[in-house]
HTML snippet that shows the backbone in 3Dmol.js (N, CA, C, O; Angstrom):
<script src="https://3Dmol.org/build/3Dmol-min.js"></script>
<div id="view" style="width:600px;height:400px;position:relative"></div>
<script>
const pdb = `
ATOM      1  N   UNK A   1     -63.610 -52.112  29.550  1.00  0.00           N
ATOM      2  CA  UNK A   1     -63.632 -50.907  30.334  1.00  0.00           C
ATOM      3  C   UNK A   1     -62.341 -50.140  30.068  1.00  0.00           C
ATOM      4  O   UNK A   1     -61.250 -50.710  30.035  1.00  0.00           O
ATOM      5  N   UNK A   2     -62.506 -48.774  29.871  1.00  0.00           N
ATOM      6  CA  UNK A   2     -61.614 -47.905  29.715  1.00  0.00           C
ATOM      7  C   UNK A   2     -61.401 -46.647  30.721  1.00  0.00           C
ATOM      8  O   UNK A   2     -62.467 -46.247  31.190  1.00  0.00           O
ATOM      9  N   UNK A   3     -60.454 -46.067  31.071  1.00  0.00           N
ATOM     10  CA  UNK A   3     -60.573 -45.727  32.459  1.00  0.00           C
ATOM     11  C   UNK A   3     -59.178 -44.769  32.298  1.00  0.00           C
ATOM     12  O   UNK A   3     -58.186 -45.429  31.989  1.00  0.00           O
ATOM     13  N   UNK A   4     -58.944 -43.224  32.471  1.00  0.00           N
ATOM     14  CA  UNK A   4     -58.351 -42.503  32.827  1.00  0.00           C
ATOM     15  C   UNK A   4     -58.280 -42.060  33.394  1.00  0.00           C
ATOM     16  O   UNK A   4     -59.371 -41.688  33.827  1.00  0.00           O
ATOM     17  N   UNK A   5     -56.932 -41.455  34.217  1.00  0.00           N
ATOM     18  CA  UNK A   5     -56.935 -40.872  35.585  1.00  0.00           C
ATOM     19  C   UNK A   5     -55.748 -39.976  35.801  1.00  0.00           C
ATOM     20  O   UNK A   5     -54.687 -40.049  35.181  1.00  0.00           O
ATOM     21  N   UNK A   6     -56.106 -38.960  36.932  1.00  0.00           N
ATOM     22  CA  UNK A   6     -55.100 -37.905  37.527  1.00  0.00           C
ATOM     23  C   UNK A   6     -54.990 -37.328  38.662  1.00  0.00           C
ATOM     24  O   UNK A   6     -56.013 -36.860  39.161  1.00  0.00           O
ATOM     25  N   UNK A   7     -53.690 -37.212  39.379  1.00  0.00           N
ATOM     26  CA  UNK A   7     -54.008 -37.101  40.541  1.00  0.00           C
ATOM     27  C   UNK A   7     -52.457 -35.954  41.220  1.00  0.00           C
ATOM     28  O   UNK A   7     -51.410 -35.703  40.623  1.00  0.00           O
ATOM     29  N   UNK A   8     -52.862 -35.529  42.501  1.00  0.00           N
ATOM     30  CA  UNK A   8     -52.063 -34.905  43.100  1.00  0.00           C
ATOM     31  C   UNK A   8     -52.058 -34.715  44.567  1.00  0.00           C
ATOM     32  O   UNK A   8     -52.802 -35.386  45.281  1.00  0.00           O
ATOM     33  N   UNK A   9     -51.464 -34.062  44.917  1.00  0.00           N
ATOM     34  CA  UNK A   9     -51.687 -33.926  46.404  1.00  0.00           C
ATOM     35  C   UNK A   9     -52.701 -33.508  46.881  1.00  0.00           C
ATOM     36  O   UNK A   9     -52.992 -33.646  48.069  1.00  0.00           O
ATOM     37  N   UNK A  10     -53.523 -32.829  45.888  1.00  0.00           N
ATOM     38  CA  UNK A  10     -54.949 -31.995  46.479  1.00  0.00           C
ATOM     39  C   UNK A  10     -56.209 -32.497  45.748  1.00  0.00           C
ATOM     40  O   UNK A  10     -57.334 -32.305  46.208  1.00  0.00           O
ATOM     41  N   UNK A  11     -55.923 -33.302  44.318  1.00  0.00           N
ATOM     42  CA  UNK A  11     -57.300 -33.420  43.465  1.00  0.00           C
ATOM     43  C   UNK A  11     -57.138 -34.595  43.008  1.00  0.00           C
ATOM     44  O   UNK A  11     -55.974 -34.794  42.660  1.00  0.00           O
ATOM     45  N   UNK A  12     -57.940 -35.595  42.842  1.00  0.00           N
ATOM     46  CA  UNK A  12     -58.181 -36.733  42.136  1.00  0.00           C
ATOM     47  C   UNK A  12     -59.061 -36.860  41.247  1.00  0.00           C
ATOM     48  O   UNK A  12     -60.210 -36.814  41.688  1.00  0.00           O
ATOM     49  N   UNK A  13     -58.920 -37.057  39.740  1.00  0.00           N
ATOM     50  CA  UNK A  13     -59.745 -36.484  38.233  1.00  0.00           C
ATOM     51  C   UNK A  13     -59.523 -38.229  38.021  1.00  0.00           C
ATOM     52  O   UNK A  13     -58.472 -38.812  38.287  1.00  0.00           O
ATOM     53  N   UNK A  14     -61.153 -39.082  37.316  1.00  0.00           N
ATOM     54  CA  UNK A  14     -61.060 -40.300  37.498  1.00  0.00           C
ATOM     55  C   UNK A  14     -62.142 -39.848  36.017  1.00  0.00           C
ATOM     56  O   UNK A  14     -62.891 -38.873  36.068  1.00  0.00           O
ATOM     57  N   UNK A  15     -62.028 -40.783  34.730  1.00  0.00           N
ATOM     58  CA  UNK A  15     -63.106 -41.039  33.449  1.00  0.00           C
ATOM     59  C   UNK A  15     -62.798 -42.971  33.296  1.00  0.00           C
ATOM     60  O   UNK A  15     -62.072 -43.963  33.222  1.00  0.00           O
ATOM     61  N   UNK A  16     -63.869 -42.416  33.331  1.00  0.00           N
ATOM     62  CA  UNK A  16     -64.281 -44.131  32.808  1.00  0.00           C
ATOM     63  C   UNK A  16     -65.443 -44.660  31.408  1.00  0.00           C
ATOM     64  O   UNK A  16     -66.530 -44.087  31.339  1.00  0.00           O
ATOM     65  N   UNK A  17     -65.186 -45.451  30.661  1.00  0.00           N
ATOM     66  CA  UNK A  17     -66.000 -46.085  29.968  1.00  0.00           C
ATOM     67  C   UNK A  17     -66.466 -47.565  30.159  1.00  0.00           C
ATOM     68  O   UNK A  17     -65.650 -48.479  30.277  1.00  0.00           O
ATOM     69  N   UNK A  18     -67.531 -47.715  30.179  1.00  0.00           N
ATOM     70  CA  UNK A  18     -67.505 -49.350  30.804  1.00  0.00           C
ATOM     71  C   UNK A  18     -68.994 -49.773  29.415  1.00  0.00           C
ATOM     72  O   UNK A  18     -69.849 -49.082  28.863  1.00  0.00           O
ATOM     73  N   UNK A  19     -68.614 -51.228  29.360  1.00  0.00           N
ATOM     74  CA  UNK A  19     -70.013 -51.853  28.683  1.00  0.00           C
ATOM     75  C   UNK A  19     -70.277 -53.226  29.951  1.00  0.00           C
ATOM     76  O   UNK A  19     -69.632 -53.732  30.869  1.00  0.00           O
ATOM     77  N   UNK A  20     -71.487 -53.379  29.376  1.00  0.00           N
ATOM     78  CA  UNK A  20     -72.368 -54.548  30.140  1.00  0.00           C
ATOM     79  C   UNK A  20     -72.606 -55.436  29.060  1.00  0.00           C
ATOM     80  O   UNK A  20     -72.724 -54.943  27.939  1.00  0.00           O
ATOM     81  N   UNK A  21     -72.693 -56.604  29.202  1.00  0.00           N
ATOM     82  CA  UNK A  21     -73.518 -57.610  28.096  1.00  0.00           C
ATOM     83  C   UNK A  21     -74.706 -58.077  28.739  1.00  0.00           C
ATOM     84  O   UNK A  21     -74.589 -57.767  29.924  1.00  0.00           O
ATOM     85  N   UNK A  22     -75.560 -58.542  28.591  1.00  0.00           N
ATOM     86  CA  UNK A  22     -76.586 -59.638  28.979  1.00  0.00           C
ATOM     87  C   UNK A  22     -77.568 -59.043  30.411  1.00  0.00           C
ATOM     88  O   UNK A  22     -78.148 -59.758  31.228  1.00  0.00           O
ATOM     89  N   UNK A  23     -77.528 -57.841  30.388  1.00  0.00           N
ATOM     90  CA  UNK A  23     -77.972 -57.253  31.235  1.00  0.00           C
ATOM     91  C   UNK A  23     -79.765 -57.867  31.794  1.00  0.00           C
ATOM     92  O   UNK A  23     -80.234 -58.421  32.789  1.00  0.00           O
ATOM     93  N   UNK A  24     -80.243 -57.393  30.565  1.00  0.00           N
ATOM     94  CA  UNK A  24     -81.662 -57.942  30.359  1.00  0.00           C
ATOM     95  C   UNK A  24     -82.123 -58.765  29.152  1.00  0.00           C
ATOM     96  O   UNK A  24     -83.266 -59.220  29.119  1.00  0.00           O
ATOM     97  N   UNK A  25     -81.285 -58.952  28.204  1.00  0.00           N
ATOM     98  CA  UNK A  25     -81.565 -59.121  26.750  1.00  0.00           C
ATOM     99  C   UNK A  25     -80.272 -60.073  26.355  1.00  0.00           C
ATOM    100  O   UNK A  25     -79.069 -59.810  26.387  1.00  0.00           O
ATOM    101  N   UNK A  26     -80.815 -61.009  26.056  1.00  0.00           N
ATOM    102  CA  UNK A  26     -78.714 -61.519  25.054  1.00  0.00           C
ATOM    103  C   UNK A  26     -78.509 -60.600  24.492  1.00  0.00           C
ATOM    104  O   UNK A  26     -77.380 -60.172  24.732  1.00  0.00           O
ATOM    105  N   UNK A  27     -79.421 -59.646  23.361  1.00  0.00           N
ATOM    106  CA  UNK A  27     -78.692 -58.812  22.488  1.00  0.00           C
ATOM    107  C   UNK A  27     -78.626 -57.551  23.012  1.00  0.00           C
ATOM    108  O   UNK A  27     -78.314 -56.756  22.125  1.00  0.00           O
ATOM    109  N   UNK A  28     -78.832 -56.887  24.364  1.00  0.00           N
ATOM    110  CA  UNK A  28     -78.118 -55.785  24.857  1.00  0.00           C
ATOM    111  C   UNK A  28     -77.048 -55.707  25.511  1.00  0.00           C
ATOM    112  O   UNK A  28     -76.447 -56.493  26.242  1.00  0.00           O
ATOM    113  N   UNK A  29     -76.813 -54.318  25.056  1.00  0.00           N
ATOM    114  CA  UNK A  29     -75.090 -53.906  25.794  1.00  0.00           C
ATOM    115  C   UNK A  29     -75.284 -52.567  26.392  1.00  0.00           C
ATOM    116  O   UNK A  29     -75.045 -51.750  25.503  1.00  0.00           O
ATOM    117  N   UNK A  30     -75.535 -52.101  27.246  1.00  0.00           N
ATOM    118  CA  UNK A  30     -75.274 -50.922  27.868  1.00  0.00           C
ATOM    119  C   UNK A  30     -74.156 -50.347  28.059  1.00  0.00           C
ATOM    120  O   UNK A  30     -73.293 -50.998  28.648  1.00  0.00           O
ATOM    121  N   UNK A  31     -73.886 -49.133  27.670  1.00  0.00           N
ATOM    122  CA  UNK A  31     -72.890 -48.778  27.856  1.00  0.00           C
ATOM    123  C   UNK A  31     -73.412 -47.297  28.943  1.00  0.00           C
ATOM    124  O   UNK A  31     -74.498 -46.734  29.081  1.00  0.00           O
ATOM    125  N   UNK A  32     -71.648 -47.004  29.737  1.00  0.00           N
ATOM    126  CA  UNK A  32     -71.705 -45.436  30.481  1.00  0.00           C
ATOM    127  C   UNK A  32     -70.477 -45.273  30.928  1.00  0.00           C
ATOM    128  O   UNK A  32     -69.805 -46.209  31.361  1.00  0.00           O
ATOM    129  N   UNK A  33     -70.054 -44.002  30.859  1.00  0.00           N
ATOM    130  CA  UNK A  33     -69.593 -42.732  30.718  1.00  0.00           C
ATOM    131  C   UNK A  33     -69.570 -42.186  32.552  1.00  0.00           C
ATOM    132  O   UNK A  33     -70.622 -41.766  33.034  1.00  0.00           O
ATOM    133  N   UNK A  34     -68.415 -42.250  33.335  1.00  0.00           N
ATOM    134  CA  UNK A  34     -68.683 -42.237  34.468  1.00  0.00           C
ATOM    135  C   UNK A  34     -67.586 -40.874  34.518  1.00  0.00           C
ATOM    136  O   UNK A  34     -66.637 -40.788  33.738  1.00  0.00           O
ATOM    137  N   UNK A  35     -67.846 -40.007  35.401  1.00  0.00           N
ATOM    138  CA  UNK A  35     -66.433 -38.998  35.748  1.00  0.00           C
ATOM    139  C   UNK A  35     -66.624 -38.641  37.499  1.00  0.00           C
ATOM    140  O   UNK A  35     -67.629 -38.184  38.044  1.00  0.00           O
ATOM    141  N   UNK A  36     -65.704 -38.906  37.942  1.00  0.00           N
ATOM    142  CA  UNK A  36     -65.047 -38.890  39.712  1.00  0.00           C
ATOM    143  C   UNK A  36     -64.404 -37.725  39.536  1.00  0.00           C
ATOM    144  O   UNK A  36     -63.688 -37.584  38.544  1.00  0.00           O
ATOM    145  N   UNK A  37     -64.585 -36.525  40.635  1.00  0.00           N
ATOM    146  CA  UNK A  37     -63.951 -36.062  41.285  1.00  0.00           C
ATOM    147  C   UNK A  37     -63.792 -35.376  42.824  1.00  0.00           C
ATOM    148  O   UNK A  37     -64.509 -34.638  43.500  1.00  0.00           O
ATOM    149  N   UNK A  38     -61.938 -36.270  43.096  1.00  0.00           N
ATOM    150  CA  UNK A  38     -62.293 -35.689  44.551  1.00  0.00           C
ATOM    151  C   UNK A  38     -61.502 -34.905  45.201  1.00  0.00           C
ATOM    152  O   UNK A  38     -60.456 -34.753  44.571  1.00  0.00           O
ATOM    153  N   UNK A  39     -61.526 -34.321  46.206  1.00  0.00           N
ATOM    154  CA  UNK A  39     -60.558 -32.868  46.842  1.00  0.00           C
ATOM    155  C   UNK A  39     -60.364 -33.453  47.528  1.00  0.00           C
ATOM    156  O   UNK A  39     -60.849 -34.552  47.798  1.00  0.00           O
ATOM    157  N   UNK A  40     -59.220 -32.587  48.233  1.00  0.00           N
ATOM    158  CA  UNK A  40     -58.370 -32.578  49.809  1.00  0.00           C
ATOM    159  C   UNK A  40     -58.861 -31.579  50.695  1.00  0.00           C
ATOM    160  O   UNK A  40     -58.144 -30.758  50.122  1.00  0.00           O
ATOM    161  N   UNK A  41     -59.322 -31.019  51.407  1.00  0.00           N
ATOM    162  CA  UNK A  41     -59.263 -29.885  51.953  1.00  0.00           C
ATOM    163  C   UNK A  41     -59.037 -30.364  53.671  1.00  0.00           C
ATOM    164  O   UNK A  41     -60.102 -30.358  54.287  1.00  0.00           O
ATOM    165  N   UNK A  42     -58.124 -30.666  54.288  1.00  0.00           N
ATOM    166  CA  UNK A  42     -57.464 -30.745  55.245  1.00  0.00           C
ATOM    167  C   UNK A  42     -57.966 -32.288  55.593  1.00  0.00           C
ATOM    168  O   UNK A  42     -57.485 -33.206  54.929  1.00  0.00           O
ATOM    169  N   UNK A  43     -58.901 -32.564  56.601  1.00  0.00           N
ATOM    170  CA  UNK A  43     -59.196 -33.833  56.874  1.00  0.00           C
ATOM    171  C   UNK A  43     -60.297 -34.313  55.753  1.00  0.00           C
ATOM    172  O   UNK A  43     -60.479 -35.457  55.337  1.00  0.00           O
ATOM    173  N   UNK A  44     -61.087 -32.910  55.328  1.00  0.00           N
ATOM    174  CA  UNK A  44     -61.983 -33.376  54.582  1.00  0.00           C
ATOM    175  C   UNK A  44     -61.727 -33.728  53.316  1.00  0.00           C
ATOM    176  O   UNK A  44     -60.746 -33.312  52.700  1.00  0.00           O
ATOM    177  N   UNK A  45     -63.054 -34.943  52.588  1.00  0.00           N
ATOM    178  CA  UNK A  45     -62.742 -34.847  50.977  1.00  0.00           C
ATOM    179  C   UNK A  45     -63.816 -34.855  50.695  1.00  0.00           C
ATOM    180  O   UNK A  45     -64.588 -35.670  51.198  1.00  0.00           O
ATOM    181  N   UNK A  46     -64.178 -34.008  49.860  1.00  0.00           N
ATOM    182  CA  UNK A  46     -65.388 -33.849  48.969  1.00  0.00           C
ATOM    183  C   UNK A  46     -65.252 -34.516  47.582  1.00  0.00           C
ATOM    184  O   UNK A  46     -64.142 -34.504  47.050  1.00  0.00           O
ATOM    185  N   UNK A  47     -66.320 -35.109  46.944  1.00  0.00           N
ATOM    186  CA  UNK A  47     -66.006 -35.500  45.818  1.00  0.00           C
ATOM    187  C   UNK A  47     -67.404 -35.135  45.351  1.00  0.00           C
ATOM    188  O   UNK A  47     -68.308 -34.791  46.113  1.00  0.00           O
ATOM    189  N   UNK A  48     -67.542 -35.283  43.522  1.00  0.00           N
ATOM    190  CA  UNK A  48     -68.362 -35.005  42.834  1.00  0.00           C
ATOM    191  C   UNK A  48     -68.475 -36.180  41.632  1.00  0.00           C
ATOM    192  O   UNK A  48     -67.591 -36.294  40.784  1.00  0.00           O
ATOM    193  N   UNK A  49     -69.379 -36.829  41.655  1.00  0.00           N
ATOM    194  CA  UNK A  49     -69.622 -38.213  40.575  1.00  0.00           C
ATOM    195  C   UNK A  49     -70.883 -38.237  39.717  1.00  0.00           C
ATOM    196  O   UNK A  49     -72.020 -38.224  40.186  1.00  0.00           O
ATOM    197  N   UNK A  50     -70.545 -38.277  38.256  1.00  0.00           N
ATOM    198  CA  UNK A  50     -71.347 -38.372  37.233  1.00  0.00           C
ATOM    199  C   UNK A  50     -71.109 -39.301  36.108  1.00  0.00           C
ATOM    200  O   UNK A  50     -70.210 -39.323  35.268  1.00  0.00           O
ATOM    201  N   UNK A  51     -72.499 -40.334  36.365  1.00  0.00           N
ATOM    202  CA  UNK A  51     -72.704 -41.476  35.767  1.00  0.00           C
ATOM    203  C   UNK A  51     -73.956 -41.026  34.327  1.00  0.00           C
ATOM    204  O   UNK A  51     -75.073 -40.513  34.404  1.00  0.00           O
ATOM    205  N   UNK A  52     -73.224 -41.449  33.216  1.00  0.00           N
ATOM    206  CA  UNK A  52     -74.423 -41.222  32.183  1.00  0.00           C
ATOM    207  C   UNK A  52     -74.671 -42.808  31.576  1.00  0.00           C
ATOM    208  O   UNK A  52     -73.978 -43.814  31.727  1.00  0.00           O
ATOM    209  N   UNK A  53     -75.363 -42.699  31.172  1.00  0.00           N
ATOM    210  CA  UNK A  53     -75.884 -44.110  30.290  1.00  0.00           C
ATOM    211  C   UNK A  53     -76.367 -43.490  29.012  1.00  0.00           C
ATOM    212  O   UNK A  53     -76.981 -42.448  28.785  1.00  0.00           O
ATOM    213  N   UNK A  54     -75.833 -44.590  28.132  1.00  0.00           N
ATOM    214  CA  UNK A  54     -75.711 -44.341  26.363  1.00  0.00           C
ATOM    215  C   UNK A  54     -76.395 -45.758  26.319  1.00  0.00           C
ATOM    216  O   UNK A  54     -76.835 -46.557  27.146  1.00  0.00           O
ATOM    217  N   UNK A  55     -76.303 -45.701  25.321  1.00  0.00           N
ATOM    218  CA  UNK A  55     -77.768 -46.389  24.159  1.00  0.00           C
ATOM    219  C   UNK A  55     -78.975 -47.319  24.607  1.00  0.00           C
ATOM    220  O   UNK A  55     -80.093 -46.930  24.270  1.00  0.00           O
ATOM    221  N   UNK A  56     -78.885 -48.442  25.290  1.00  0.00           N
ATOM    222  CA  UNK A  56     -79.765 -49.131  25.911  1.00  0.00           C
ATOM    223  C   UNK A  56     -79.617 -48.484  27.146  1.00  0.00           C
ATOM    224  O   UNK A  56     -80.813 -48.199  27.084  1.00  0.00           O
ATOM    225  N   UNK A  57     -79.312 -48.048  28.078  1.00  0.00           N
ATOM    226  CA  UNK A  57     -79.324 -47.547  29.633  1.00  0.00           C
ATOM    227  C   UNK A  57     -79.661 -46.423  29.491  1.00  0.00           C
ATOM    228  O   UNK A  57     -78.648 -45.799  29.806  1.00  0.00           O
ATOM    229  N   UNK A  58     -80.730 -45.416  29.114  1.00  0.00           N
ATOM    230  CA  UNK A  58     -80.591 -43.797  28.795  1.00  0.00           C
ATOM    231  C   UNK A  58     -80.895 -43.786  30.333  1.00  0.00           C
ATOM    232  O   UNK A  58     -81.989 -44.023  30.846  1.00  0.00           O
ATOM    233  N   UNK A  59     -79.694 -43.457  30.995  1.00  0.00           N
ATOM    234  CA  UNK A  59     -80.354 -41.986  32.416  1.00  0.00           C
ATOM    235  C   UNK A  59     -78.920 -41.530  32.783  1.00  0.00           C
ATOM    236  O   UNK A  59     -78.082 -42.269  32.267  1.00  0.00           O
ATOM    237  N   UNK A  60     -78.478 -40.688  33.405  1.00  0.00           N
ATOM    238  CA  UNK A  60     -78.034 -39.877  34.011  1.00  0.00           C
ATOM    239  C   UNK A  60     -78.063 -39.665  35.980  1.00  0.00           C
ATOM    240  O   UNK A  60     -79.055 -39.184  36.528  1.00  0.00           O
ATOM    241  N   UNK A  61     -77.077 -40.022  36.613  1.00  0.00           N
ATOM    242  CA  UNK A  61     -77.199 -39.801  37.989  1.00  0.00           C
ATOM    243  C   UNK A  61     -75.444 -39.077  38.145  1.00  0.00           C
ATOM    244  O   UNK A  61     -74.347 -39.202  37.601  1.00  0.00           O
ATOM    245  N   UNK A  62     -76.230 -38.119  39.497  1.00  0.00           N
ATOM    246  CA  UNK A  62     -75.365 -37.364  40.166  1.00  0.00           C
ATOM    247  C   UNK A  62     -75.257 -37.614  41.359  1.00  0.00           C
ATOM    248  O   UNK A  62     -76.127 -38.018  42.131  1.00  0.00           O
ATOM    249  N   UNK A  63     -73.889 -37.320  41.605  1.00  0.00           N
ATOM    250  CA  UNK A  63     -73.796 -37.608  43.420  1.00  0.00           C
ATOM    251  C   UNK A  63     -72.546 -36.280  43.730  1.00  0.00           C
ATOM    252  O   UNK A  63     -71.777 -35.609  43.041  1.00  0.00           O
ATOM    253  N   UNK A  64     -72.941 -36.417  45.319  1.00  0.00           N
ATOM    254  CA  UNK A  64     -71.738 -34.981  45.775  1.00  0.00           C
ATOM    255  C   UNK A  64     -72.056 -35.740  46.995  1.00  0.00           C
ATOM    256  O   UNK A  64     -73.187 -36.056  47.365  1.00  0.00           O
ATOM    257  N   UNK A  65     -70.733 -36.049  47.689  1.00  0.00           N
ATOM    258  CA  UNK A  65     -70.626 -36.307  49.099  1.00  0.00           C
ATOM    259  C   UNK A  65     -69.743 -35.430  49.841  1.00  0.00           C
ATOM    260  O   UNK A  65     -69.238 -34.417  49.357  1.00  0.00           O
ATOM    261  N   UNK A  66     -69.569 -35.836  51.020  1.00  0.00           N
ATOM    262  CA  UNK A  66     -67.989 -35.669  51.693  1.00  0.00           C
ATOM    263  C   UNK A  66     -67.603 -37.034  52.628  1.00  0.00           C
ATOM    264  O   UNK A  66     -68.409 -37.819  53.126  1.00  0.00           O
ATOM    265  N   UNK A  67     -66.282 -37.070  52.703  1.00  0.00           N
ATOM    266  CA  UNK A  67     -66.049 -38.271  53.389  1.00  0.00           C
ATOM    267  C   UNK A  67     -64.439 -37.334  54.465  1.00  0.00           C
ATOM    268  O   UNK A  67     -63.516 -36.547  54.253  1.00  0.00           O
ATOM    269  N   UNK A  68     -64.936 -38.007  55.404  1.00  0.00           N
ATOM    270  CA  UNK A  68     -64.133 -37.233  57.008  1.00  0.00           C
ATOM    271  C   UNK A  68     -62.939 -38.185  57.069  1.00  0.00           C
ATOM    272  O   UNK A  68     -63.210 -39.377  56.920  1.00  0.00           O
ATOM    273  N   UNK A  69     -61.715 -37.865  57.257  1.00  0.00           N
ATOM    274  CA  UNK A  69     -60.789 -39.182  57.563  1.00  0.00           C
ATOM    275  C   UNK A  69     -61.051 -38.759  59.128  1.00  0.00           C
ATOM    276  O   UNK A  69     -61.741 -37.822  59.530  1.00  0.00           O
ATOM    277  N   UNK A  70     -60.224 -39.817  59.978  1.00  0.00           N
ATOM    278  CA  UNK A  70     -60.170 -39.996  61.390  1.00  0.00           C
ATOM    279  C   UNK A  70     -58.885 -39.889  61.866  1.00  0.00           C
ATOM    280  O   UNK A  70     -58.659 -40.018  63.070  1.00  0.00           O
TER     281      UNK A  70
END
`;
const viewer = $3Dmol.createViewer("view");
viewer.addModel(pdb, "pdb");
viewer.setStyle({}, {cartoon: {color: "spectrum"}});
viewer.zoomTo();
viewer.render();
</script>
């Protein structure tokens, strides 16, 4: 797994590469391609996450939340 990152007082920028072995197959490896990002905006944080899958895993998922601190 390979994994870069950046951050500040207001934005958090997250890439990742990851493989799998033995998922379903001895001879598969899935691999994916993940990118995080999340905001500050006072209590709130919104973030935005996109997961792809390359060669044995073909799909693609999106997510958008928010998360409230207390």
């Amino acid at each position: 797994m390979s994994k870069l990152s950046y951050s500040n007082s207001l934005i958090k920028l997250s890439a990742e590469y990851g493989q799998y072995s033995g998922r379903e197959h001895v001879a598969d490896s899935p691999k994916s391609v993940k990118f995080r990002c999340d905001f500050k905006a006072g209590k709130f944080y919104p973030f935005l996450y996109v997961q792809h899958g390359l060669e044995d895993w073909p799909f693609t998922q999106f997510r958008a939340g928010l998360r409230f601190e207390l």
